[in-house]
N, C-alpha and C positions, 0 to 999 in steps of 0.2 A: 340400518347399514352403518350409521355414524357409530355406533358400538364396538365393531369389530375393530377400530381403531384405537393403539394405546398410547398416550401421551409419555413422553418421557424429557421432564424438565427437568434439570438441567441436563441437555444431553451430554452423556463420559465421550472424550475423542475417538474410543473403538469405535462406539457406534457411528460417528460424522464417518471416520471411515470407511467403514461399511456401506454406505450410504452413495457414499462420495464413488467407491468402485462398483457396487451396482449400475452408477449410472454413467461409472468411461464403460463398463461392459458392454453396453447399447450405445457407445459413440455420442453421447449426449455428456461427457465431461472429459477432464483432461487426466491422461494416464500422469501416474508421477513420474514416468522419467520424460514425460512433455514440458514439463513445469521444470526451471530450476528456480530456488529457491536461493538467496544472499541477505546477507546482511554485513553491515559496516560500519565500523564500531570506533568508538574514543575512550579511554579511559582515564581518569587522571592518576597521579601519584601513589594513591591509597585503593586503587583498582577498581571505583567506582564509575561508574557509566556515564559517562558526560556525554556524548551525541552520538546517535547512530542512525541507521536507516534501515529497512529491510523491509520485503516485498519478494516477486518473482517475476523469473521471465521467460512468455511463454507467446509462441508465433511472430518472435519479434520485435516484443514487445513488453518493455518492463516496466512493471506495476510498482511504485513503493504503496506500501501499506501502512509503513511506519516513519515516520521520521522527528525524530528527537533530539532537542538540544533545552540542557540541564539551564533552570531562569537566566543564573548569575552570568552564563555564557551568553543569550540574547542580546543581539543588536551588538556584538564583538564580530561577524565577519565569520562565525563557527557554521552558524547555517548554509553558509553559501559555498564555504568550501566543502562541506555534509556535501551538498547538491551538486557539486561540482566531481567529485567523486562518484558519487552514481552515476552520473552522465558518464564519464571516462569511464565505467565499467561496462554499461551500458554499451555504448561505442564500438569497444573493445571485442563485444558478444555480438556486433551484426545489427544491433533494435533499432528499428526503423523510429521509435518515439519513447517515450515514457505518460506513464498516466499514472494518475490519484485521485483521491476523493479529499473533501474538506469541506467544515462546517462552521470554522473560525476564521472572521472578516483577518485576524491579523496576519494566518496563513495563506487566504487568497491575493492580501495583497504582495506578500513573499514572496508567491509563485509566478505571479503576472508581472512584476517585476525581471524573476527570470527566465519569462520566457515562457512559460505556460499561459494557453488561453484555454477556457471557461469550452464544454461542447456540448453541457446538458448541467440542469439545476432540478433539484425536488425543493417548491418552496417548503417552508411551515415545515421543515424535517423535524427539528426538534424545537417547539414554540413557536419561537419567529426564527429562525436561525434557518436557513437553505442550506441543502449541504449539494455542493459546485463539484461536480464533475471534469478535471483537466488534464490536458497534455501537450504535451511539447513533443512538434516533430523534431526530429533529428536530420 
């Protein structure tokens, strides 16, 4: 039986999509116009990417996935206006909260700082490192 199955690493993104719509066709994911999708962006002088954020928001709720701020910016106050932004977007759109994931002690203490608490952890994610599941109601 395990035969009839074919491995495809790395999978190309047609296929996640395909995947991905077989299974909103049975009401077991989310159709894309359930989901919107944002991101928000910094760049500086020379059009490089200094902070952004992006994620999606879907039932009310907006996920970042991503958020980044370039080292030399760290601990300037860039992060928090990053976050502070999303929130106002956020807001803006209705979401009852925000949620992310994290595996780095210096980003958990970022979050719980503003305002994000901790609702599930997988210890040993990667070695010893737990990656903390969080959100902040609105």
């Amino acid at each position: 039986m395990i035969d009839d199955f074919k491995l495809i690493a790395p999978a190309p993104p047609k296929l996640w999509r395909e995947i991905h719509m077989a299974l909103a066709e049975e009401g077991q994911a989310l159709r894309p116009e359930e989901s919107a999708p944002f991101a928000i962006i910094r760049r500086d002088g020379e059009g490089r990417l200094t902070a952004a954020a992006s994620g999606e928001i879907s039932f009310r709720s907006l996920h970042i996935s991503h958020l980044f701020v370039a080292s030399p910016l760290r601990r300037r106050g860039v992060g928090a206006s990053l976050l502070s932004a999303v929130e106002a977007y956020s807001r803006a759109r209705q979401c009852e909260r925000l949620h992310l994931e994290t595996r780095s002690g210096d980003a958990l203490r970022f979050y719980r700082r503003h305002g994000f608490e901790i609702f599930g952890e997988l210890p040993r994610y990667a070695g010893e490192q737990s990656l903390y599941f969080l959100q902040k109601r609105l």
